[in-house]
N, C-alpha and C positions, 0 to 999 in steps of 0.2 A: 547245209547252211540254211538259215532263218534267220528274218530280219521282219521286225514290225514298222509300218508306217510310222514317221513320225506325228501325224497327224491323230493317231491313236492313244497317244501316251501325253499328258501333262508334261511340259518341261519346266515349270515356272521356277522349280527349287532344285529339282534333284538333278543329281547326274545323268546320263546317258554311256551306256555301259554296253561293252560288247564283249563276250564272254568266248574264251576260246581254248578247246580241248584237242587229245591228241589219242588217237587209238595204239595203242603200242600192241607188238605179239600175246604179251602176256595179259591183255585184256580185253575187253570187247565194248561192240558199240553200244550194248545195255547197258553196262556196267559204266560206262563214261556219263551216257546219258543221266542216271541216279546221282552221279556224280555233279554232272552238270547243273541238274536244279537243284539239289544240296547249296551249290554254289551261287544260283541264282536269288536262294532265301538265304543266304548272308549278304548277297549286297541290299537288298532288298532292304535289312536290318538295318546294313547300314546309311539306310538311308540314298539310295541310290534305284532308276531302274534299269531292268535290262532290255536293248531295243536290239539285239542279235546276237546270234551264235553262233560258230563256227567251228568245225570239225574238222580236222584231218589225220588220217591217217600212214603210221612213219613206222621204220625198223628203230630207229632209235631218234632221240633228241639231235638237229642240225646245232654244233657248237655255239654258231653266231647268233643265230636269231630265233631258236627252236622247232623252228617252222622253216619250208624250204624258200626259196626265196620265190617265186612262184606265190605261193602262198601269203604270203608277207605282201605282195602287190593286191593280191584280194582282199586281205583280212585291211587295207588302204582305204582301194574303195570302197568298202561294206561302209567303214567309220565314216568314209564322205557323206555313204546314201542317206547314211543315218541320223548324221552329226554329233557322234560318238567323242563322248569327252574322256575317255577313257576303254583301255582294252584290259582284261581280266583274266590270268591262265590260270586256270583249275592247278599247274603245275608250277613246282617251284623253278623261278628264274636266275638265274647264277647274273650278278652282277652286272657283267660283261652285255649277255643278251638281253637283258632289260636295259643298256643304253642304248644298244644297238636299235631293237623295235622301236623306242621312242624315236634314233634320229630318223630310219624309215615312216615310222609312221605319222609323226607331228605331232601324237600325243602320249599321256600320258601310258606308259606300261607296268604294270604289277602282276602278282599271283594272289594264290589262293591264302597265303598268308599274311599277305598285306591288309587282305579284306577282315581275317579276324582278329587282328592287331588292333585294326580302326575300332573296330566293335569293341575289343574290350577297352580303349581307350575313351570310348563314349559311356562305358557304364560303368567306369571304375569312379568308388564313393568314398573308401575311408582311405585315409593315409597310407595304410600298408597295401591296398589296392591299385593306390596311385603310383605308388613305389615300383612295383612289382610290373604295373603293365612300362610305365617307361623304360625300363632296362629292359624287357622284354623287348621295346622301342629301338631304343641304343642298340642293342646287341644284332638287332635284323638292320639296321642303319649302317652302321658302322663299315661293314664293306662297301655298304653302294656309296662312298665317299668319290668325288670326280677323280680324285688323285688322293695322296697324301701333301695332308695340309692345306686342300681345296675343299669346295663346299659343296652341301649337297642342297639343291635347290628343291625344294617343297612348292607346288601349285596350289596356291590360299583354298583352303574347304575342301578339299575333296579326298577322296577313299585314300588313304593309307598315308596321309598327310597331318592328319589328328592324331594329337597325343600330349600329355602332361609335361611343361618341363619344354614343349620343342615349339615356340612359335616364332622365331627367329628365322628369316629365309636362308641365313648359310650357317651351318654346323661347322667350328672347327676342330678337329679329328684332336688334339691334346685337350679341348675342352670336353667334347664327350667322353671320351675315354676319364679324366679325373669326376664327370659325372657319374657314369658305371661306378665307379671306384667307391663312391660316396655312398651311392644308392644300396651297392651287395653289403657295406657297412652297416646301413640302418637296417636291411636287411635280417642279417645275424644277428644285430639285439634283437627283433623282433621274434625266430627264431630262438634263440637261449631265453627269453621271456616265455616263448611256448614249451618249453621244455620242462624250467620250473611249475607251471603247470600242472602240467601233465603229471609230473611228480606228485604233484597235490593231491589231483585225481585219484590216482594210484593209491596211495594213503588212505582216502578216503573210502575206497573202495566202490569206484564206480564204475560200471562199464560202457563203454564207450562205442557206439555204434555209429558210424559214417555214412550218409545214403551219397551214391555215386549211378553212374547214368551219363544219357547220352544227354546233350542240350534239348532240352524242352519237353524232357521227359515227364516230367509230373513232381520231381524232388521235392519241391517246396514246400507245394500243395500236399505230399504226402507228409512232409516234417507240420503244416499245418493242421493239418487234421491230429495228427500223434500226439501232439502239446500244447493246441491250443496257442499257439504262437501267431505273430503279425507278419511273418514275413514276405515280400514283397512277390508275389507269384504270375506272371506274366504270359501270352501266347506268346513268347519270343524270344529268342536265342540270347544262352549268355545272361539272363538277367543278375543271374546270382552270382559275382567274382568273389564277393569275401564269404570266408568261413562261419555260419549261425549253428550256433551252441545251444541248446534248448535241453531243461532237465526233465525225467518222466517216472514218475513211482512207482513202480509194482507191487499188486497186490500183497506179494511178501516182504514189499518194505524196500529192497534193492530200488538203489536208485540208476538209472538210465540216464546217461549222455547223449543224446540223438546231435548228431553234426551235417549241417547242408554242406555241400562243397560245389564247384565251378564245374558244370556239367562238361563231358568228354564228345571228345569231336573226332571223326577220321580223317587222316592228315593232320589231327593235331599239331601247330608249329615246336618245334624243340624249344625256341625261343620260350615260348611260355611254359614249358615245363620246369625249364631250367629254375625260370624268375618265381615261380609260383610254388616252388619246392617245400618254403615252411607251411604253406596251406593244402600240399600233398600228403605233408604228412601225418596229418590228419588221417587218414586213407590209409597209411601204409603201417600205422600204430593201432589201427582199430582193435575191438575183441572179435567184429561182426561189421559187414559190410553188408547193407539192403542195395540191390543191385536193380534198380528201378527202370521198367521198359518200359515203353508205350506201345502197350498192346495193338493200338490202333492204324501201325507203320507197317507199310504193305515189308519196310526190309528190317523189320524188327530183329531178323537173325544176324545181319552185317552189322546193327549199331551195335547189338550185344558183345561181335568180335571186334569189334573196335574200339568200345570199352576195354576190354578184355587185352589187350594190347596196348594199351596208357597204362592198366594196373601194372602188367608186366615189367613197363617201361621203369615206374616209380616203387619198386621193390613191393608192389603190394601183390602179387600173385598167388601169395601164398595164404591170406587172411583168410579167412571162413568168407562163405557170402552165402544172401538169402537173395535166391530172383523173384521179386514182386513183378505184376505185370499189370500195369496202370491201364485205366480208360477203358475198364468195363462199357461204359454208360456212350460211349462213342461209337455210332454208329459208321462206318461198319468196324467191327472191333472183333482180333483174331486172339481175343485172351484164352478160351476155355482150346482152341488148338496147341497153341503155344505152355501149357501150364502141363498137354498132357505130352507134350515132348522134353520138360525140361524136369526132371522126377522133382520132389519137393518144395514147387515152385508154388507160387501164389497167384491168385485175381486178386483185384481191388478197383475201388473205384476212387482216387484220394480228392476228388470234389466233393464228390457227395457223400460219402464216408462207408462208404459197404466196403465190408472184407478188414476193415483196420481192427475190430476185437479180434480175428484168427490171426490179423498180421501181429499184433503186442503178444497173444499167448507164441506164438511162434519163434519171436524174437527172444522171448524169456527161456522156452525149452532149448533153443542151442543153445545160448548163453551159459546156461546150465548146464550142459550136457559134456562143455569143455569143465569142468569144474570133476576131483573126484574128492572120495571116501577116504577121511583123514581120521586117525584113531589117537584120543588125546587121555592123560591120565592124570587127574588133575586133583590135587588137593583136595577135603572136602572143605577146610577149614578157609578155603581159597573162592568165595561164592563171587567175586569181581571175576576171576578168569571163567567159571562157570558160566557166568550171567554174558558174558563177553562170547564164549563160542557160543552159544545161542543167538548173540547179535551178528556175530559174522559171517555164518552161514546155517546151514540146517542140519539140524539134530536128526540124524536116524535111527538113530538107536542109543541105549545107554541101559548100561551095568553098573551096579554098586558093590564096593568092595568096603572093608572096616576103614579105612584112612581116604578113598581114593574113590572117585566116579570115571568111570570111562566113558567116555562120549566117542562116538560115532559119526563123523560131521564130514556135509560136504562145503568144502573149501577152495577156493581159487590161489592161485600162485601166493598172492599177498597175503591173505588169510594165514595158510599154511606156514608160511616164512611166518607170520608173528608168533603163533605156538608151537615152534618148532622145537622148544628145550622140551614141552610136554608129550611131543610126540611119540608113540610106542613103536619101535620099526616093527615093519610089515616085515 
């Protein structure tokens, strides 16, 4: 256990925050630690510091208050010493022990996913952002209800108490619940609106590349450099909730989709997977996934499996991915180790812009590479369908016959479906 003077820390705005973990068999006290200050730089985020920490070690979670009660009289005093307006567990709190700690300890109790609830509730901008994080809201609410049909009392301003839709001090349980109801509604049009889309897309024949990552990976900065685009790029967790669409032309004319999406977190809350599903799937429809690391993170191999486990989570496991490894230019920076443990992997720097012409030729050769050799026989008299495979993909060869040209052409799924009566089987 650690605690800082309070005479050290500014208390004029922010909370006072005591953070508290728990070593179980199957992990360790390294691993909690990483864990710990992960968790330190969200509250931090959210606007909050932290003036203690506290550790112990258990065979499993105590039912009542997750801690023993032992412990629970320390982790008291610690919030006395300190004057701790809030206590914080890396670990999820089952309803139950989060009232319990509060009435032991007189103040407020939450977990690790309270804290990034708050956060996305603070940086959620468009409409479907807002939507998405309050149900996200509701749905982590919803049990800590005092009873059914009582209320759940909120402490004005502080961590896990912020959110769209909730500033009312008592929630009642038929009124949330026809809330949800409302919100997964708008939801689904949102959703079937992206779908028609998408179809568009498709039509058009554009392919569609998603950049995904850990929070505060470099995404942005990397979709900014690629296109020349504005968007909002931050040293901070979470900046990006809504989904940026930016177009990109390649040399051979194909046109590129590049997609930001909501950076991945370990212990990611389900709550927000659930709510954030139309803007997952973005992710999970891609052609190509740019799987963006920051080279610069002493645990650059845990964010990538923790990534790597949201994909799984949202049916994207199976998409193609490219690992780009951000923040060359970041001293100290572990890219040229990491590029040569992960085969076909990338450097780059996406501020200053080194490595993005090998990262676009890069993106173009898989792209292509899922695409094959389609053999077409086409009228001669027919110089529209002619002039047409040449626009849809590439010509590698061609033969001429007395009535008929055979083209040689690589083609992608949609391609392929549109001259399919002229196809010759293989």
């Amino acid at each position: 256990m650690t605690y800082l003077p309070s005479t050290l820390i500014d208390r004029t705005f922010r909370e006072r925050i005591v953070l508290v973990g728990v070593i179980f068999p199957d992990s360790s006290a390294a691993e909690l630690d990483k864990d710990l200050d992960e968790l330190a730089l969200l509250v931090d985020t959210a606007g909050a510091d932290v003036s203690a920490r506290v550790v112990q070690r258990r065979d499993r979670p105590d039912p009542a208050t997750f801690l023993g009660s032992g412990k629970v009289q320390e982790l008291k005093e610690i919030c006395l010493a300190v004057d701790a307006d809030t206590v914080v567990f890396d670990h999820n709190l089952s309803p139950a022990q989060q009232r319990n700690l509060e009435k032991l300890l007189g103040r407020t109790a939450i977990d690790r996913t309270a804290v990034i609830l708050d956060i996305f509730a603070q940086n959620a901008r468009s409409p479907e952002g807002k939507a998405q994080v309050e149900l996200a809201l509701l749905r982590y609410r919803l049990p800590r209800l005092r009873r059914a049909g009582g209320s759940l009392s909120q402490q004005a301003g502080g961590i896990g108490t912020r959110g769209p839709g909730e500033t009312q001090l008592e929630v009642d349980r038929r009124r949330l619940v026809n809330r949800m109801h409302k919100l997964e509604k708008e939801l689904d049009v949102v959703e079937r609106t992206r779908d028609i889309q998408r179809q568009s897309r498709k039509r058009g024949r554009h392919r569609e590349v998603t950049l995904v990552g850990y929070t505060n990976a470099g995404k942005s900065t990397t979709l900014n450099q690629l296109t020349n685009a504005d968007v909002p790029a931050e040293d901070r967790l979470f900046v990006t909730l809504d989904p940026r669409t930016r177009q990109y032309q390649m040399q051979g004319g194909e046109t590129i989709l590049f997609t930001d999406t909501v950076g991945f977190l370990s212990k990611l809350p389900h709550e927000l997977v659930r709510a954030f599903k139309s803007t997952l799937d973005s992710v999970r429809l891609a052609d190509l996934l740019i799987h963006v690391v920051d080279g610069s993170a002493e645990n650059a191999e845990e964010q990538i499996e923790a990534v790597r486990i949201v994909l799984n989570d949202i049916g994207a496991g199976e998409v193609p991915e490219l690992m780009v490894f951000n923040k060359t230019d970041v001293e100290p920076s572990w890219t040229a180790e990491l590029v040569a443990r992960h085969e076909g992997s990338l450097a780059v720097s996406a501020l200053t812009g080194m490595g993005m012409d090998r990262l676009v030729e890069t993106v173009g050769d898989r792209l292509r590479s899922g695409d094959r050799i389609v053999s077409l026989r086409l009228p001669v008299e027919r110089g529209d369908l002619i002039a047409a495979a040449h626009r849809e993909g590439d010509v590698v060869a061609q033969e001429n016959e007395d009535d008929f040209v055979i083209l040689h052409v690589v083609l992608d799924d949609v391609g392929s479906a549109r001259f399919a009566e002229w196809r010759i089987p293989a």
